[in-house]
C-alpha positions as CSV (number, residue, x, y, z in Angstrom):
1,X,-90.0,-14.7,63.8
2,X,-86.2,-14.6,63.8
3,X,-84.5,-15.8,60.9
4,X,-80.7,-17.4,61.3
5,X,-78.9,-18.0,58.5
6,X,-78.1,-21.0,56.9
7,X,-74.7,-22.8,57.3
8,X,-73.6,-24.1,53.6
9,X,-71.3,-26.6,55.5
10,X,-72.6,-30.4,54.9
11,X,-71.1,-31.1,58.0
12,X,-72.9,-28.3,59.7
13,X,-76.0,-28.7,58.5
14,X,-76.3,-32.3,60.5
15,X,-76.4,-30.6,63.2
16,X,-80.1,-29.8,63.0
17,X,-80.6,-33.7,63.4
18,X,-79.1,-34.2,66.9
19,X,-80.5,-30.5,68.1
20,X,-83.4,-30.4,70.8
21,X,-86.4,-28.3,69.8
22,X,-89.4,-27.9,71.4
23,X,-93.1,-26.2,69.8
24,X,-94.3,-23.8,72.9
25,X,-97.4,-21.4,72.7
26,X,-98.2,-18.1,73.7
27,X,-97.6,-18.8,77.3
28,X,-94.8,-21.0,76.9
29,X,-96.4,-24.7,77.3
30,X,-94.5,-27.4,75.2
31,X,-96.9,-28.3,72.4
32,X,-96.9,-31.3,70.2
33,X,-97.0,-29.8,67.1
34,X,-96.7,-26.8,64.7
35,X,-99.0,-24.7,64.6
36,X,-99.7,-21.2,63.4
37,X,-99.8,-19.8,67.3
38,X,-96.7,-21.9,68.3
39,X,-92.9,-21.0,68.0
40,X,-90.6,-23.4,67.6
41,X,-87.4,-22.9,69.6
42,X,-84.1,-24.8,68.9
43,X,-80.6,-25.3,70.2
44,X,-79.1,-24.9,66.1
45,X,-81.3,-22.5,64.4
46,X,-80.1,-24.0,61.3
47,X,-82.6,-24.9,58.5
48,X,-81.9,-28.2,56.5
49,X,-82.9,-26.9,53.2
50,X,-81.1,-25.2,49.9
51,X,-80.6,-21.4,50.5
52,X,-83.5,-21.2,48.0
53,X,-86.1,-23.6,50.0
54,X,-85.0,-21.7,52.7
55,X,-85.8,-18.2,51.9
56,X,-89.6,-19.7,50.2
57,X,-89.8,-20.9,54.0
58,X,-89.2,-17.5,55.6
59,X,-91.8,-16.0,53.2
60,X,-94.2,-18.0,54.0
61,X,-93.7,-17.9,57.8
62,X,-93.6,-14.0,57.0
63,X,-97.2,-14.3,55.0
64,X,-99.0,-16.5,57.9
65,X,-98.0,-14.3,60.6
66,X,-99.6,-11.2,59.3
């Protein structure tokens, strides 16, 4: 997992709407939803979520991975 930060910029953070993202699995397959096994790639990398929500997110991201 990579973590990006989060942009504090209303403005900025709209851009997650309009981004393309795609779920892929281990062999890189588009998928059609999360799941534990999948990664989620995106064009923004930004979350859409309060810098706390955000950090509760990466920990447990962090926490189902190991």
């Amino acid at each position: 997992m990579i973590a990006k930060s989060i942009n504090k910029n209303p403005a900025a953070s709209k851009q997650l709407n309009i981004a393309e993202y795609v779920f892929l699995d281990a062999v890189h397959r588009p998928q059609i939803q999360a799941t534990p096994a999948n990664s989620l790639f995106n064009r923004s990398g930004l979350a859409q979520a309060p810098l706390d929500d955000w950090l509760s997110m990466l920990e447990t991201a962090q926490t189902a991975r190991c």
